[in-house]
C-alpha positions in Angstrom: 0.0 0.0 0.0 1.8 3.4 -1.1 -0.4 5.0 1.1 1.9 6.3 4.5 0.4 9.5 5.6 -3.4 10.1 6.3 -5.3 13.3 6.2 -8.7 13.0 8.4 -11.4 15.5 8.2 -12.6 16.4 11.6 -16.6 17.3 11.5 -18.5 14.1 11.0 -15.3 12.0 10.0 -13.5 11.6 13.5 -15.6 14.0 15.6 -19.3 13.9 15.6 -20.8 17.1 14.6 -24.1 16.5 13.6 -24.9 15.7 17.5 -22.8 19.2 18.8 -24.2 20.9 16.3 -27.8 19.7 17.1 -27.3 20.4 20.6 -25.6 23.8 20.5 -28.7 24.9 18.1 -31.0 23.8 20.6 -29.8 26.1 23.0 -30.1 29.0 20.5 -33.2 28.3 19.4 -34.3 27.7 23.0 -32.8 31.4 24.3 -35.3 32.9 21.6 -38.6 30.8 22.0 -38.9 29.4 19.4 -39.9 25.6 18.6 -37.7 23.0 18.4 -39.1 21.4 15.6 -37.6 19.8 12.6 -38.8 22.2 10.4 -36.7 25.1 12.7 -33.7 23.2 12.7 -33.9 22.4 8.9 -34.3 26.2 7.8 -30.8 26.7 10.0 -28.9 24.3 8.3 -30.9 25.2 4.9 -29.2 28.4 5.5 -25.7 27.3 7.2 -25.1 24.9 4.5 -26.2 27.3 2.0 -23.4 30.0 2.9 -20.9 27.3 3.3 -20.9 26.3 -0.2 -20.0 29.7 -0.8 -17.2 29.9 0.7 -16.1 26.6 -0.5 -16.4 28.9 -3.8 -14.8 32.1 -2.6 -17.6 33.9 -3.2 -18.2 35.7 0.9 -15.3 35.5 3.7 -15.2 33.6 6.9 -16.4 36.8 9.2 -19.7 36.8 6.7 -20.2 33.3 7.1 -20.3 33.6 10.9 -21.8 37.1 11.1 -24.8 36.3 9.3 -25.9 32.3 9.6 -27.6 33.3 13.0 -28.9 36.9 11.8 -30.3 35.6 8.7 -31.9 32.2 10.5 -33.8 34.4 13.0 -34.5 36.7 10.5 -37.2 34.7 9.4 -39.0 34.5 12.4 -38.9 38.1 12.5 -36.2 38.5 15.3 -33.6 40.9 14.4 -30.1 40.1 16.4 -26.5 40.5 16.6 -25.2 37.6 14.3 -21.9 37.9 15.5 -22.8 37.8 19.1 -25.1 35.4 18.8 -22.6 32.8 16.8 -20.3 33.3 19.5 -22.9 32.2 21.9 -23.3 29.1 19.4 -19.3 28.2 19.3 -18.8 28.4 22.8 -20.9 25.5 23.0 -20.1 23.5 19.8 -16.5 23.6 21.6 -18.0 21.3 24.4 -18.5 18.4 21.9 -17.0 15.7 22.9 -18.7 12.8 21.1 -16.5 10.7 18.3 -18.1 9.0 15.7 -18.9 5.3 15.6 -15.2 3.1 15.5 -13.2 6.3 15.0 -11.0 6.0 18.0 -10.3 2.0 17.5 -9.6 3.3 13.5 -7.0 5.8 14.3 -5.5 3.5 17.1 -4.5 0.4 14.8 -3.2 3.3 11.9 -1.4 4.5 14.3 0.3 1.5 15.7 1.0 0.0 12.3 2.9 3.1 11.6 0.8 5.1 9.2 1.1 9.3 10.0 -2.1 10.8 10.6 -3.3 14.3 9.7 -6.3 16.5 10.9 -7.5 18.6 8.3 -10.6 20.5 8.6 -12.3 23.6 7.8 -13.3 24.6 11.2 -12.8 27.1 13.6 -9.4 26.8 15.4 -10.7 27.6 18.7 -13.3 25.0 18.8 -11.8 22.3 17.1 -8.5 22.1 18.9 -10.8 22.1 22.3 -12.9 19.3 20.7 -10.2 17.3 20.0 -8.5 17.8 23.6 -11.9 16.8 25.1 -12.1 13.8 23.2 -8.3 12.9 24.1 -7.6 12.3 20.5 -4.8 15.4 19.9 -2.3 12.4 20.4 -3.2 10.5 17.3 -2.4 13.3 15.1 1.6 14.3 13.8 0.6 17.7 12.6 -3.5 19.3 12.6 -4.3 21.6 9.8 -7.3 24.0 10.1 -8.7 26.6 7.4 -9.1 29.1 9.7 -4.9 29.1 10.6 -4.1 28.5 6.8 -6.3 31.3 5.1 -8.1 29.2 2.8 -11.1 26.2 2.8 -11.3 23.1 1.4 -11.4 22.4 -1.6 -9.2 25.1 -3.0 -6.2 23.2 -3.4 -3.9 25.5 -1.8 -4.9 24.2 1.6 -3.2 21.2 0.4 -0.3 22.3 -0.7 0.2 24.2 2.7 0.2 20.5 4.1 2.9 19.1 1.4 4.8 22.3 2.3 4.7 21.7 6.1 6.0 18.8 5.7 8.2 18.9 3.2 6.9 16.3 1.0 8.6 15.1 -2.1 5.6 12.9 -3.4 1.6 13.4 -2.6 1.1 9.8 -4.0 1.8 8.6 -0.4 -1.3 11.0 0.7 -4.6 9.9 1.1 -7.2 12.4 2.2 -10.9 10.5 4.3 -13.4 13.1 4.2 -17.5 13.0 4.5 -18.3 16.1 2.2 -18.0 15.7 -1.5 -17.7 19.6 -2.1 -14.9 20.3 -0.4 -12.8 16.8 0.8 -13.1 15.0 -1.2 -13.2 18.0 -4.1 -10.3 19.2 -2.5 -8.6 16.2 -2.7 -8.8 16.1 -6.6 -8.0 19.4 -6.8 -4.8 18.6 -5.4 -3.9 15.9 -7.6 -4.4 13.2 -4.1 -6.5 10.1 -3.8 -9.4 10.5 -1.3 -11.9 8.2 0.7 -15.7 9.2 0.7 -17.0 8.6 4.2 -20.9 8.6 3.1 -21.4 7.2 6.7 -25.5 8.5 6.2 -25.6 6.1 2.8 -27.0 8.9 0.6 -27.4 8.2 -2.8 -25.3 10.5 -5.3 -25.5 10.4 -8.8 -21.7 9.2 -10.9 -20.9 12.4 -11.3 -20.6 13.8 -7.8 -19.3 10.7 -6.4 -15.3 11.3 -7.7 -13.7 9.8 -4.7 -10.8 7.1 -5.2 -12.6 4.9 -2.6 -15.7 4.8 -0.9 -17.1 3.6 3.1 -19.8 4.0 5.1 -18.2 2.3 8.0 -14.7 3.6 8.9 -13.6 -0.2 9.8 -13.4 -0.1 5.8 -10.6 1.5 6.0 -8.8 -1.7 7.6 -9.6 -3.5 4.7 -7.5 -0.8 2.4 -4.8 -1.5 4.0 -5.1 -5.2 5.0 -5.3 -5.1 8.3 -7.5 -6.6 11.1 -8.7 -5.1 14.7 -6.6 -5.0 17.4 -3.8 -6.6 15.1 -0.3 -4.2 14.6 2.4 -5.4 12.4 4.9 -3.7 10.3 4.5 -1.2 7.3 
């Protein structure tokens, strides 16, 4: 396997997000008075997801990102607020997530002992992520972490990347291998960067050819084992 080094994606790849996310919304929309329904939650993310993608494609900053999800979300319920303040509000608690996804920890453990170097690469806040990680006990699996927000650039553009062969100094990227649960901008990124990649479609959503360019794809992250023959629990020599 010429695979050696391993980029991870944090946010629903090694760290659950969905659940932190889901509970540090609640409290916002809790503090207003609003419903907790699904159909509140979904316009959130409708427009979260919505603004990520464009910065994914350059086209608003960061600071509008985070200034405006929360202002533009209550917005429609006819509250006007501070998005800034109230995204801070939002952070402080999506940095108490704690929660790993299912089989992460025994995945990184047998990479780990079998020699492979492993790399966090996400598009995160710094802040939150690196507390994340520390709460979950999980900052000692990783050689180097990467983070968009440190860099100056997201995922996919391939300069994020390149910051990461330029770190550490490497003379080939065939021995890089990025794993990665969002199409537009890991997996994306990945080919952008001239690197194989590993879809982790760990909801089993149906894509059609087109969007689905990974190298490989999993929805269980045990899958992984089998790329590069190896069991549980079972170290030997790369």
């Amino acid at each position: 396997m010429r695979y050696k080094k391993i980029i991870f994606d944090l946010d629903n790849t090694i760290l659950d997000f969905s659940d932190t996310e889901e509970k540090s919304l609640k409290r916002v929309i809790e503090m207003y008075d609003l419903p907790y329904t699904k159909e509140t939650v979904q316009t959130y993310k409708d427009i979260n997801h919505g603004l990520w993608r464009k910065l994914e494609q350059g086209i608003i900053t960061r600071e509008e990102l985070f200034s405006s999800r929360f202002a533009l979300f209550l917005e429609t319920f006819d509250i006007k607020v501070d998005g800034k303040k109230v995204d801070a509000y939002f952070s402080e608690h999506l940095g108490e997530g704690y929660k790993m996804m299912e089989h992460a920890h025994e995945l990184m453990t047998v990479l780990k002992n079998n020699g492979y170097k492993l790399y966090a690469g996400s598009n995160g806040v710094a802040k939150t992520q690196w507390q994340r990680m520390k709460g979950a006990g999980i900052t000692h699996f990783f050689e180097e972490v990467f983070i968009s927000e440190d860099i100056g650039v997201e995922k996919p553009d391939p300069h994020f990347f390149h910051h990461i062969f330029d770190t550490l100094n490497a003379h080939t990227k065939e021995e890089f291998l990025m794993v990665g649960d969002s199409l537009t901008s890991d997996i994306k990124g990945a080919n952008n960067a001239g690197i194989d990649s590993v879809w982790y479609n760990y909801a089993e959503v149906s894509v059609s050819g087109e969007q689905a360019q990974s190298t490989y794809t999993i929805t269980s992250l045990l899958e992984l084992l089998h790329l590069f023959n190896l069991k549980r629990g079972i170290t030997r020599s790369v």
